[in-house]
MDTraj code that builds the backbone (N, CA, C; nanometers):
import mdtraj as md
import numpy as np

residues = "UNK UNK UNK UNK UNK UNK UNK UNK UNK UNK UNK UNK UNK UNK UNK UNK UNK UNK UNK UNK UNK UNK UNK UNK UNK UNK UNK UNK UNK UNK UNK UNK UNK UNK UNK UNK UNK UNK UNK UNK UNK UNK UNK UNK UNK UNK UNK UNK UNK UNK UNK UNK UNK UNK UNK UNK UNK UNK UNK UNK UNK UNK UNK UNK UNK UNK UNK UNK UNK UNK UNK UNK UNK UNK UNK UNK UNK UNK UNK UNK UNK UNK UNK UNK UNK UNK UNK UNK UNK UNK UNK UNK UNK UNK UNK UNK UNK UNK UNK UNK UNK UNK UNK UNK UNK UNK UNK UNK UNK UNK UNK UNK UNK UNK UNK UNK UNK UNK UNK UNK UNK UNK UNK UNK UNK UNK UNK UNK UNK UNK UNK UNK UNK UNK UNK UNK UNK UNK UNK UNK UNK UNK UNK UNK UNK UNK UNK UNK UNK UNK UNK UNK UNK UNK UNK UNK UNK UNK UNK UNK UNK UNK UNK UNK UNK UNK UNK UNK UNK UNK UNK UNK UNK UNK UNK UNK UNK UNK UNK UNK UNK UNK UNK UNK UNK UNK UNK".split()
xyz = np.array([
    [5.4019, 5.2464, -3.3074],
    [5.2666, 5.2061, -3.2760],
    [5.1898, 5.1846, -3.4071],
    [5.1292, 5.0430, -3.3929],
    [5.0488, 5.0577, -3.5695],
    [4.9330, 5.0786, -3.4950],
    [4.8427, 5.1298, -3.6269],
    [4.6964, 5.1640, -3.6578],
    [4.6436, 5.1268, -3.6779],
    [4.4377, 5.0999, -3.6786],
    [4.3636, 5.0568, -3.7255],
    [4.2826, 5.1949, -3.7378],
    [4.2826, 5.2353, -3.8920],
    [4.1891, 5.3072, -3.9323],
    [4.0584, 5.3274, -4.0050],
    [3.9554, 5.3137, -3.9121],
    [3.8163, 5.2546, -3.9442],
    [3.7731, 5.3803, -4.0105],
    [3.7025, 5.3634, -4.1213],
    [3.6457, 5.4719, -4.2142],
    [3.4957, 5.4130, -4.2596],
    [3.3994, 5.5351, -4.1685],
    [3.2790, 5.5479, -4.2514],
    [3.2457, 5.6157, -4.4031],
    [3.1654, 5.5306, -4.4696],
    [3.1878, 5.5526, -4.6500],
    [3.1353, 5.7071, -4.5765],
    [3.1464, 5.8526, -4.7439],
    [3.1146, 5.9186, -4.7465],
    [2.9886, 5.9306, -4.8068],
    [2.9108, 6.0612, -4.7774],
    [2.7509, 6.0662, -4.8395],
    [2.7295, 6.0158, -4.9391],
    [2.6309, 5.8885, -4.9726],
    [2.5520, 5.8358, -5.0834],
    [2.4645, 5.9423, -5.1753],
    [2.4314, 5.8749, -5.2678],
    [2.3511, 5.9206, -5.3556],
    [2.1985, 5.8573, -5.3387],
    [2.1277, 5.8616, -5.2453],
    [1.9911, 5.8412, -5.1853],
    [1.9006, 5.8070, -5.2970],
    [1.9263, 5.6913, -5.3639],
    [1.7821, 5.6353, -5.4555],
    [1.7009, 5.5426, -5.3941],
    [1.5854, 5.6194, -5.3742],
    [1.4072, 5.5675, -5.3088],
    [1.4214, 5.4444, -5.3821],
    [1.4118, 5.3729, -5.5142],
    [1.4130, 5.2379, -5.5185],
    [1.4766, 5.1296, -5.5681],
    [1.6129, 5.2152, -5.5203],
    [1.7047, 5.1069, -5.5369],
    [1.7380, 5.0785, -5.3138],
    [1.7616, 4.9642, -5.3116],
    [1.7984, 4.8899, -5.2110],
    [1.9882, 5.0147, -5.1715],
    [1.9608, 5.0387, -5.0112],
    [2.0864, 5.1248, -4.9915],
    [2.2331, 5.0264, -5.0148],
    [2.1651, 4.9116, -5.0037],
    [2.3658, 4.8685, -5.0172],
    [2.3796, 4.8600, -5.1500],
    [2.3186, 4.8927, -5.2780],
    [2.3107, 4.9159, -5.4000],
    [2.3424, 5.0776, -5.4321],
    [2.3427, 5.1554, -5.3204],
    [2.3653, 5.3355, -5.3293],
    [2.5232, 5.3356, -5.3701],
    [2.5420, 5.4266, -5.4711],
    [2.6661, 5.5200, -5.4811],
    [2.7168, 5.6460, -5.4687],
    [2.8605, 5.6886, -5.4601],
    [2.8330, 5.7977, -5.3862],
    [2.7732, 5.9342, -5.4358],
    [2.6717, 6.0250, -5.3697],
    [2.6892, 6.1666, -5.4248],
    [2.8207, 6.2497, -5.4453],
    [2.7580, 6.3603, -5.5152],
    [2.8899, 6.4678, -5.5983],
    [2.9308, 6.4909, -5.4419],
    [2.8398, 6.5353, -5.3364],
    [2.9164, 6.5913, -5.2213],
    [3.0064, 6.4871, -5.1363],
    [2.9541, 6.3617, -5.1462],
    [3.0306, 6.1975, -5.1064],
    [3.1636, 6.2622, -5.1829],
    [3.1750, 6.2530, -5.3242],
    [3.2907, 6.2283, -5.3657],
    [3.4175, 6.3314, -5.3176],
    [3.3488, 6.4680, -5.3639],
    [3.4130, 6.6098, -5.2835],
    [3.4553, 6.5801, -5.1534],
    [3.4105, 6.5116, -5.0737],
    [3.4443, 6.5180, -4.9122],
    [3.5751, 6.4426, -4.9067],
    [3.5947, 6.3248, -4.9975],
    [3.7002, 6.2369, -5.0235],
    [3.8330, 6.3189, -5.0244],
    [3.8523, 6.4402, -5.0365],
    [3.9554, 6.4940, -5.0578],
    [3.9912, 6.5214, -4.9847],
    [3.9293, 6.5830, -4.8598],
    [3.9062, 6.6317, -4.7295],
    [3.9649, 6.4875, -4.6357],
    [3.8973, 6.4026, -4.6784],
    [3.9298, 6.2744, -4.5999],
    [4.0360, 6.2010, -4.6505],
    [4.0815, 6.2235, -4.7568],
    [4.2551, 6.1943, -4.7823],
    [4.3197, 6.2753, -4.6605],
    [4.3158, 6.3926, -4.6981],
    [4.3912, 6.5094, -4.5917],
    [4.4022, 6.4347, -4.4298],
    [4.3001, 6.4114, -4.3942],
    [4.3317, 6.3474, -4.2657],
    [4.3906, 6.2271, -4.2318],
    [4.3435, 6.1404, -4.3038],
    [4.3740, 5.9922, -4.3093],
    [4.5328, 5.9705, -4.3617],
    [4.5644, 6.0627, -4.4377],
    [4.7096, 6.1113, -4.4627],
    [4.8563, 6.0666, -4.3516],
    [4.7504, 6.1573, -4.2222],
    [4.8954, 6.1866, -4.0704],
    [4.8394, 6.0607, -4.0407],
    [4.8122, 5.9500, -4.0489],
    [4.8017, 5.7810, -4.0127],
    [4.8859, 5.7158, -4.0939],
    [4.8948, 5.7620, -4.2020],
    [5.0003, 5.6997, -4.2863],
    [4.9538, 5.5711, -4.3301],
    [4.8908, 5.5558, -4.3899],
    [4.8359, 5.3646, -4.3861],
    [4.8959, 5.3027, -4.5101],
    [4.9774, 5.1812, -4.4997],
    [5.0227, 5.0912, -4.6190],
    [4.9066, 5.0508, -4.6761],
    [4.8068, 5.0266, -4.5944],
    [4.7070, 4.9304, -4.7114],
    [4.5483, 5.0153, -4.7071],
    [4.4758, 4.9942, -4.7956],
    [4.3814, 5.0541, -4.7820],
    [4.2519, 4.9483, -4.8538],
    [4.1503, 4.8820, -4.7515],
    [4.0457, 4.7719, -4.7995],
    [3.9475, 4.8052, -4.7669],
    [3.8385, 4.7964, -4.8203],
    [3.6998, 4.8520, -4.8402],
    [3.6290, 4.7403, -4.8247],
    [3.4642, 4.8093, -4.8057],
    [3.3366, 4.6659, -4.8453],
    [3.3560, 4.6850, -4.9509],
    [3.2652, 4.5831, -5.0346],
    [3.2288, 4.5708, -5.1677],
    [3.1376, 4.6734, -5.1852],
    [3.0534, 4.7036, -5.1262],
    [2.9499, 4.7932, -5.1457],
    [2.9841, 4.9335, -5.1834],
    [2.9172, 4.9553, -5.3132],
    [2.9401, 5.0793, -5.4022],
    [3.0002, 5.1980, -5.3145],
    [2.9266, 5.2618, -5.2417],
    [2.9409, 5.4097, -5.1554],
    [3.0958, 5.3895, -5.0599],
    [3.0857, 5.2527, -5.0254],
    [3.2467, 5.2422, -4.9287],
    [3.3526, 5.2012, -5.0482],
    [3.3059, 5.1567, -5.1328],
    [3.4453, 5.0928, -5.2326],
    [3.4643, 5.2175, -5.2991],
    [3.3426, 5.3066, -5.3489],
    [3.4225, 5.4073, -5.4289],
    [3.4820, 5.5169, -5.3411],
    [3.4846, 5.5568, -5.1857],
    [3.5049, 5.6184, -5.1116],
    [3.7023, 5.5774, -5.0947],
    [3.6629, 5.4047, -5.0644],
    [3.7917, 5.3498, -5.0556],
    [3.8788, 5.3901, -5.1651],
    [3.8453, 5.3975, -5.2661],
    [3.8947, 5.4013, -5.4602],
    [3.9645, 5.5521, -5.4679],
    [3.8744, 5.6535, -5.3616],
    [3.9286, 5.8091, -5.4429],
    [4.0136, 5.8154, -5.3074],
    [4.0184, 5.7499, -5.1984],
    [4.0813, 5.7808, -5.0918],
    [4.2246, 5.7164, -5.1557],
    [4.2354, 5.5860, -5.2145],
    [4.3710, 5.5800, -5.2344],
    [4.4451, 5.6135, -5.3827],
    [4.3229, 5.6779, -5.4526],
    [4.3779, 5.7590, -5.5643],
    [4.4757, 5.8709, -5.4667],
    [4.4125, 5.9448, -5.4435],
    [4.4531, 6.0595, -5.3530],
    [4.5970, 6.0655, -5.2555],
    [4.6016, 5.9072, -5.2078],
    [4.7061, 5.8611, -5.1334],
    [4.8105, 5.8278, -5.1907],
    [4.7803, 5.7647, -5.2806],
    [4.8928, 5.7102, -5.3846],
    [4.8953, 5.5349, -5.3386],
    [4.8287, 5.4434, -5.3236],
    [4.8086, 5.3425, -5.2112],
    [4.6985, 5.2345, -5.3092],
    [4.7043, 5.1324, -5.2735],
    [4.6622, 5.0270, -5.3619],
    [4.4805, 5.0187, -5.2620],
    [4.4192, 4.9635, -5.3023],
    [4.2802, 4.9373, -5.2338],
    [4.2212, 4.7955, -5.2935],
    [4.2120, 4.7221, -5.1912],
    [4.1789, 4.6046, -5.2188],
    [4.0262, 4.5772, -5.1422],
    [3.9573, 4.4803, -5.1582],
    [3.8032, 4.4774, -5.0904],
    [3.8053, 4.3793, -5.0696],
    [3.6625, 4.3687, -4.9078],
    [3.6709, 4.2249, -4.8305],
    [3.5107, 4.2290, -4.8331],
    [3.4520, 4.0939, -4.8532],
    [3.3013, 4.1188, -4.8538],
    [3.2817, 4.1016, -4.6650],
    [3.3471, 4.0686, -4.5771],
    [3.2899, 4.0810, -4.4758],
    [3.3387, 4.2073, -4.3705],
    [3.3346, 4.3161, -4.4700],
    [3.3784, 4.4380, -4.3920],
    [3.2077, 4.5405, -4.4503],
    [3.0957, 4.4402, -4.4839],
    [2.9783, 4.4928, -4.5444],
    [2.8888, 4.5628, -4.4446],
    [2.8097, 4.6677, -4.4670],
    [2.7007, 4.7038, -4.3130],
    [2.6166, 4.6048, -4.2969],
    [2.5640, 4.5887, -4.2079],
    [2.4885, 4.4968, -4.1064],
    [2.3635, 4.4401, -4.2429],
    [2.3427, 4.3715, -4.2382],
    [2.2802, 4.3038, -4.3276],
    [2.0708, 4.3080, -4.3261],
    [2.0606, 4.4594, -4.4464],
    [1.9408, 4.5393, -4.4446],
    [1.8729, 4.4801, -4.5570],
    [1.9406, 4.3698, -4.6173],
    [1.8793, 4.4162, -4.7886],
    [1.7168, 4.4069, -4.7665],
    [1.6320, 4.3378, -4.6862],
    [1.5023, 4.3061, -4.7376],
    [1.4389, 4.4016, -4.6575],
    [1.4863, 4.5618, -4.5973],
    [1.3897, 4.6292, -4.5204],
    [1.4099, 4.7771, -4.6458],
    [1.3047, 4.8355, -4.6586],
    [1.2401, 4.8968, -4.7641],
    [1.3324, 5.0461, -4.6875],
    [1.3073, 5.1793, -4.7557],
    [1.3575, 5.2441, -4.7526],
    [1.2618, 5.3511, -4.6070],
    [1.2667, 5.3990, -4.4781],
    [1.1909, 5.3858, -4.4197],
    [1.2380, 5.5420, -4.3633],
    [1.0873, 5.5926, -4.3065],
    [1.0713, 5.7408, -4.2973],
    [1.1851, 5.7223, -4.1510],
    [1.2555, 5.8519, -4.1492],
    [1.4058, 5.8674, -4.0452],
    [1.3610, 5.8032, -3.8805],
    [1.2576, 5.8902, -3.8775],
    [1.2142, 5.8531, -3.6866],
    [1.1905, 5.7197, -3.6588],
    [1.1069, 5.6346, -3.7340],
    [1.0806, 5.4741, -3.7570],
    [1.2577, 5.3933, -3.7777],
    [1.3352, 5.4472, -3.8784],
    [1.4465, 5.3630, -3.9251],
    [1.5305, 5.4378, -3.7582],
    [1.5592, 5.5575, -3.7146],
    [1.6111, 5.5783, -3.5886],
    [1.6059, 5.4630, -3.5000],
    [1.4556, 5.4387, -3.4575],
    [1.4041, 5.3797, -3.3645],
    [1.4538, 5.2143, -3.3561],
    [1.4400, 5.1844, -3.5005],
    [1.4436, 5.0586, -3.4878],
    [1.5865, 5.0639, -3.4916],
    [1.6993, 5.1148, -3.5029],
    [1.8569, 5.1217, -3.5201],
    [1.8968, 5.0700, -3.3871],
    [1.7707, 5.1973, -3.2882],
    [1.8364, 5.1940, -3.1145],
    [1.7958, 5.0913, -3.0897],
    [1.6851, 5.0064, -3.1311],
    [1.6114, 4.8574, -3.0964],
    [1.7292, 4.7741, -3.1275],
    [1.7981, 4.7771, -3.2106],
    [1.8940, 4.6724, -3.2670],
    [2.0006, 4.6359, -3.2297],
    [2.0378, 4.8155, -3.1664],
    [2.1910, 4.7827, -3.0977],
    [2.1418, 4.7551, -2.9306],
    [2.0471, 4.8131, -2.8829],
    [1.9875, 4.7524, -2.7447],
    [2.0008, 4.6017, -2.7038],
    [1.9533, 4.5861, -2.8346],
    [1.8780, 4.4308, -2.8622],
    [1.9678, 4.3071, -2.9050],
    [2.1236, 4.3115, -2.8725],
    [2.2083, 4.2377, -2.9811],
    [2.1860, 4.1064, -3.0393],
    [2.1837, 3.9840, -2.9359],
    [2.1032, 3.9173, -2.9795],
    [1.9551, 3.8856, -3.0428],
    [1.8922, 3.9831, -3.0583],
    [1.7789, 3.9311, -3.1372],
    [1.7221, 4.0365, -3.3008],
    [1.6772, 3.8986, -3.3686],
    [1.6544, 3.9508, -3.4848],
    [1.5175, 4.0977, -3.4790],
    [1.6193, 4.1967, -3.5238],
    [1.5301, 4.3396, -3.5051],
    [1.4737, 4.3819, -3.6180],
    [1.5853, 4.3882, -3.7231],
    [1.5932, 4.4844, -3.8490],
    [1.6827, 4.3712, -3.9558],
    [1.5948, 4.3575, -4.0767],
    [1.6988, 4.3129, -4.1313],
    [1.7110, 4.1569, -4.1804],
    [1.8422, 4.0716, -4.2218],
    [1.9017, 3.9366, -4.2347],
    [1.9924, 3.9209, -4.1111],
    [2.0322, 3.9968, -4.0429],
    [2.1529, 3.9493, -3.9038],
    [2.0923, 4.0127, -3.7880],
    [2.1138, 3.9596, -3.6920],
    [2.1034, 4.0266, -3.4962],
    [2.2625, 4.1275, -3.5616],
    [2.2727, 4.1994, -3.4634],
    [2.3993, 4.3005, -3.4422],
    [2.4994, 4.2309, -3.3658],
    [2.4408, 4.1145, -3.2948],
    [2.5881, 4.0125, -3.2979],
    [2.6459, 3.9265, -3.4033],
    [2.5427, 3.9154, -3.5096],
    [2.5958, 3.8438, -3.5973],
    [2.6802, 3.8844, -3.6554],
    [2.6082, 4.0282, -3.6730],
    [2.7410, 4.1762, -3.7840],
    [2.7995, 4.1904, -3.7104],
    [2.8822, 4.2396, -3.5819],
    [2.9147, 4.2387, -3.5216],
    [3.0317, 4.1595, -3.5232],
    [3.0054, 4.0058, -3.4971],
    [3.1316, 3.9125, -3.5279],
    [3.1496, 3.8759, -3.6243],
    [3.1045, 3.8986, -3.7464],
    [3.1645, 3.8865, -3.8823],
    [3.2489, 3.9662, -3.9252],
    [3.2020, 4.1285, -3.8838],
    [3.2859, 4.2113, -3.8949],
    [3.4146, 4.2069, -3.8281],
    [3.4414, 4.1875, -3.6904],
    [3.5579, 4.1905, -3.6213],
    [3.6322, 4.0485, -3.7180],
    [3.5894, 3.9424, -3.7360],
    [3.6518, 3.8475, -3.7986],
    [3.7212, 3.8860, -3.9299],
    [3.6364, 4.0122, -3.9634],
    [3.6666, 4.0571, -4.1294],
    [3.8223, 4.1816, -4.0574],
    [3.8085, 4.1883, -4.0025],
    [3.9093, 4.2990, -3.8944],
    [4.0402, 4.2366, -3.8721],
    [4.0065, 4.1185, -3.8070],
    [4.1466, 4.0421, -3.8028],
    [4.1972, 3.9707, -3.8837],
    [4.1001, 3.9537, -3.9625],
    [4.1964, 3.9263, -4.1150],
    [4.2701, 4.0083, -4.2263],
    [4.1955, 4.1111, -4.2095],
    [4.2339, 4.2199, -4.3319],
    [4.4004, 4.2896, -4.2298],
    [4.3992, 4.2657, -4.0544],
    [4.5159, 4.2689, -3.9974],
    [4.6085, 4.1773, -4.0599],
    [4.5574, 4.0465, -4.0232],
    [4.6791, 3.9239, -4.0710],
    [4.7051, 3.9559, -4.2083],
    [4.6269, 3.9841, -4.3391],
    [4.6313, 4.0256, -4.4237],
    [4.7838, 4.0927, -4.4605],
    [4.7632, 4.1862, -4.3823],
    [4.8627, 4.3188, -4.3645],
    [4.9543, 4.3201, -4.2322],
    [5.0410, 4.2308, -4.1951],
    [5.1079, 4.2433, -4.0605],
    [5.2105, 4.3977, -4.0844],
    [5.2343, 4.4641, -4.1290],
    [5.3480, 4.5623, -4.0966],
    [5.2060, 4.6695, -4.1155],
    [5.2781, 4.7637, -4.0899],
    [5.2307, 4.9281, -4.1186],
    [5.0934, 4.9285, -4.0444],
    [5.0464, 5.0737, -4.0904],
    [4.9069, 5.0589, -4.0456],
    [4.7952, 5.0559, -4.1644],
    [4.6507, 5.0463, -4.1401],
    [4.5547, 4.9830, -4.2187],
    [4.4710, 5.0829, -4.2050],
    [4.4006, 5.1030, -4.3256],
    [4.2362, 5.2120, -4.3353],
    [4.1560, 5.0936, -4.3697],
    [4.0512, 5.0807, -4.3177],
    [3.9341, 5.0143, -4.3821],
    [3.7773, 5.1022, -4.4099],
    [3.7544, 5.0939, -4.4842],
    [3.6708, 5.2070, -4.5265],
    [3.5110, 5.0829, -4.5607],
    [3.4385, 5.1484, -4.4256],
    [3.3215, 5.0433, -4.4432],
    [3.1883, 5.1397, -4.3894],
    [3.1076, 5.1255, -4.2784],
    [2.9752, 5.1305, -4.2686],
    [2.9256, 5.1670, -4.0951],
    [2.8383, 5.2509, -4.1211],
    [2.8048, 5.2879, -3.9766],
    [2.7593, 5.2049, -3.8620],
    [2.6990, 5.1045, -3.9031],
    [2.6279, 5.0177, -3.7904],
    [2.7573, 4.9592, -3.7070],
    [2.7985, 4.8553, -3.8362],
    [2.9132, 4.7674, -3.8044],
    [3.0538, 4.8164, -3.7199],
    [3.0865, 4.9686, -3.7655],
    [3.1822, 5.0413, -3.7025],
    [3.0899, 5.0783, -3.5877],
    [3.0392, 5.1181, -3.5145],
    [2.9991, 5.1402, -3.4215],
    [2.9492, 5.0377, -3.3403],
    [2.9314, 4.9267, -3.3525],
    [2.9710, 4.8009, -3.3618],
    [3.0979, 4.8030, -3.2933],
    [3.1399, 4.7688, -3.3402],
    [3.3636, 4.7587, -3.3189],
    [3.3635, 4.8223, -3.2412],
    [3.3294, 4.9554, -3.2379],
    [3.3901, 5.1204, -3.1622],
    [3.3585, 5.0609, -3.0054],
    [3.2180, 5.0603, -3.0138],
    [3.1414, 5.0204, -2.8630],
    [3.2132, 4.9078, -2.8294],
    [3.2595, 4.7753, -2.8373],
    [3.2618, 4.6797, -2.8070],
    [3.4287, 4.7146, -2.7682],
    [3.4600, 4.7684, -2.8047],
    [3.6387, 4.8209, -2.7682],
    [3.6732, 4.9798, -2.7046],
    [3.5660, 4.9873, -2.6504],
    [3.5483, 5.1200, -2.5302],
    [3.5564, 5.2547, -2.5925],
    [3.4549, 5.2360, -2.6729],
    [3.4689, 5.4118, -2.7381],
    [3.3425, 5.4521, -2.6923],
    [3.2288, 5.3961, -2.6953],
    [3.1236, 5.4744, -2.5654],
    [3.0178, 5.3472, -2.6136],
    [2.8784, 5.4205, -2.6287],
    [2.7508, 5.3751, -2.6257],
    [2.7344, 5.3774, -2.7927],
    [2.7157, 5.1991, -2.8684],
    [2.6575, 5.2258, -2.9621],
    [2.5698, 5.2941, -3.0518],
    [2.4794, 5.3281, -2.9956],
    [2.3654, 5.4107, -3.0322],
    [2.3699, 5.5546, -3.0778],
    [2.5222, 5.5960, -2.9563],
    [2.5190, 5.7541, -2.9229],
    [2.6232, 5.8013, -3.0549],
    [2.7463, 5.6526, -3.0691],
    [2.8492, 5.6536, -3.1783],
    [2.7748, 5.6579, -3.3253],
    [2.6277, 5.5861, -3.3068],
    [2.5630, 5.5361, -3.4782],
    [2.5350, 5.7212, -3.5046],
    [2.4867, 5.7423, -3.4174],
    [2.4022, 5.9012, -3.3928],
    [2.5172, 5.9919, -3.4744],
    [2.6204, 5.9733, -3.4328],
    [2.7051, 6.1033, -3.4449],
    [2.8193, 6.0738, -3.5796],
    [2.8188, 6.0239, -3.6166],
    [2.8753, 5.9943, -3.7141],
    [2.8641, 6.0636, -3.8565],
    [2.9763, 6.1537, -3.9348],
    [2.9204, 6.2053, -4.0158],
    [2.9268, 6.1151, -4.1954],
    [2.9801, 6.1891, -4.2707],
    [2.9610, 6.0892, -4.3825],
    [3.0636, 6.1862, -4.4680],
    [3.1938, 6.1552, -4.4280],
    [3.2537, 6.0079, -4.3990],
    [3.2909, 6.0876, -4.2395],
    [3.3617, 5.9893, -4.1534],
    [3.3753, 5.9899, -4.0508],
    [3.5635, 5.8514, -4.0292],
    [3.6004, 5.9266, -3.9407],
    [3.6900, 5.8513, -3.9114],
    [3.7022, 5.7722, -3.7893],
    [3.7579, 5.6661, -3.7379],
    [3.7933, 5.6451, -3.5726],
    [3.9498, 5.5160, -3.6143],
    [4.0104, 5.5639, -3.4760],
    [4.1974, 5.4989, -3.5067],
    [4.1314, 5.4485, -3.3875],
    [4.1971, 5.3307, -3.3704],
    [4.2501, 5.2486, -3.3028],
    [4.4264, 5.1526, -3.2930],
    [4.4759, 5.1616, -3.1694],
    [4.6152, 5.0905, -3.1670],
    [4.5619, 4.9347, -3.1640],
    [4.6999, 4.8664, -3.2459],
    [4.6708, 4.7537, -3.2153],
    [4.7850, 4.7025, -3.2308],
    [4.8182, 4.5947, -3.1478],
    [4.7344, 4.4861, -3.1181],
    [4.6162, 4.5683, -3.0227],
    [4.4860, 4.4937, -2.9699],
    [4.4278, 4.5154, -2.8600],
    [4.3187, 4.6105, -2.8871],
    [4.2831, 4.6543, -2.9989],
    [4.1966, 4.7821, -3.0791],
    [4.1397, 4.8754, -2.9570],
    [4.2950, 4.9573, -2.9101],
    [4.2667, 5.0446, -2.7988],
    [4.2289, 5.1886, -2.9013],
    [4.1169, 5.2654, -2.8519],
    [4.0380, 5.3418, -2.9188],
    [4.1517, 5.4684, -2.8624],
    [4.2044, 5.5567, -3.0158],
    [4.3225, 5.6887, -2.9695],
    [4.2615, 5.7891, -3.0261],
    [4.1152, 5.7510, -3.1503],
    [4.0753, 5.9007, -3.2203],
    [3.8866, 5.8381, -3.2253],
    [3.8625, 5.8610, -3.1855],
    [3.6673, 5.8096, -3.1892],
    [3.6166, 5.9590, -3.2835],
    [3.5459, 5.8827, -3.4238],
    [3.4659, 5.9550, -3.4725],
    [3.4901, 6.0795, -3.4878],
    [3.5838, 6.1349, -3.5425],
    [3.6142, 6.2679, -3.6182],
    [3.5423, 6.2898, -3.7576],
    [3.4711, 6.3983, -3.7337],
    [3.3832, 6.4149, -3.8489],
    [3.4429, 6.4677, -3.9286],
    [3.4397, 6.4261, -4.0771],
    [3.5022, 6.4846, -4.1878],
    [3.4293, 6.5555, -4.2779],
])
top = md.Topology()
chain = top.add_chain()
for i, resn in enumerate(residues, 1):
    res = top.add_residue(resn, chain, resSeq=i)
    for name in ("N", "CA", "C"):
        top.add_atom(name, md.element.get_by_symbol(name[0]), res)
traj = md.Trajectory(xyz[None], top)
């Protein structure tokens, strides 16, 4: 049975004015990486591809130091596309998250609807597959967009998946068919 192993980056380093897809990871981000080798380990993955974005590429970087495993990056495995919304107090950025995934088609938050990320991402999914036809795959990317995927391939309610997710976080899927076998194990 091959794998699809979706990986949320681990904890950022939270700078007020720098833009978050510009964040890298914190000391505790990096520490957790070790932890999240350990698991990602019993999946066994030949390939290991990241976003470009600092916090998932360097997450991707110590995960396949750790593995022994090459890591390559795809720009359309990026989170949902935030750059022009400012850094925003939790209950307001909550709110508008649940508006967004409610809302798929329409522009909520942001440069994309959550269908746009949504199908860029899965497109970035089946390529980084074709990419890699044997073994199984880690992709190490972003909360919206994976929860995104998760929901749309029967792992529950977007909103409830964005909610619970820790940093880093895992979810497997079989494929062909991205049948959901591990949803969101917190690491």
């Amino acid at each position: 049975m091959r794998k699809l192993i979706l990986i949320k980056h681990a904890k950022p380093q939270v700078v007020d004015e720098v833009p978050s897809h510009e964040w890298g990871l914190s000391e505790e981000g990096r520490q957790a990486c070790g932890r999240l080798a350990e698991v990602v380990r019993r999946h066994d993955p030949a390939a290991i591809v990241t976003s470009q974005e600092p916090k998932a590429k360097e997450t991707g970087q110590l995960l396949a130091q750790a593995l022994g495993k090459p890591a390559t990056e795809l720009a359309g495995l990026r989170e949902h596309d935030r750059s022009n919304v400012p850094l925003m107090p939790p209950r307001d950025f909550i709110s508008m998250m649940a508006l967004l995934f409610k809302q798929r088609d329409r522009l909520v938050l942001g440069g994309e609807t959550a269908e746009q990320a949504a199908r860029r991402f899965h497109e970035a999914i089946d390529s980084v597959l074709a990419a890699h036809p044997a073994g199984n795959v880690a992709v190490v990317t972003h909360g919206t967009v994976l929860a995104l995927f998760a929901a749309e391939h029967g792992s529950g309610d977007p909103v409830l998946l964005w909610r619970e997710m820790g940093l880093p976080s895992v979810s497997v899927f079989r494929v062909p068919g991205y049948v959901p076998l591990e949803t969101l194990k917190r690491i």
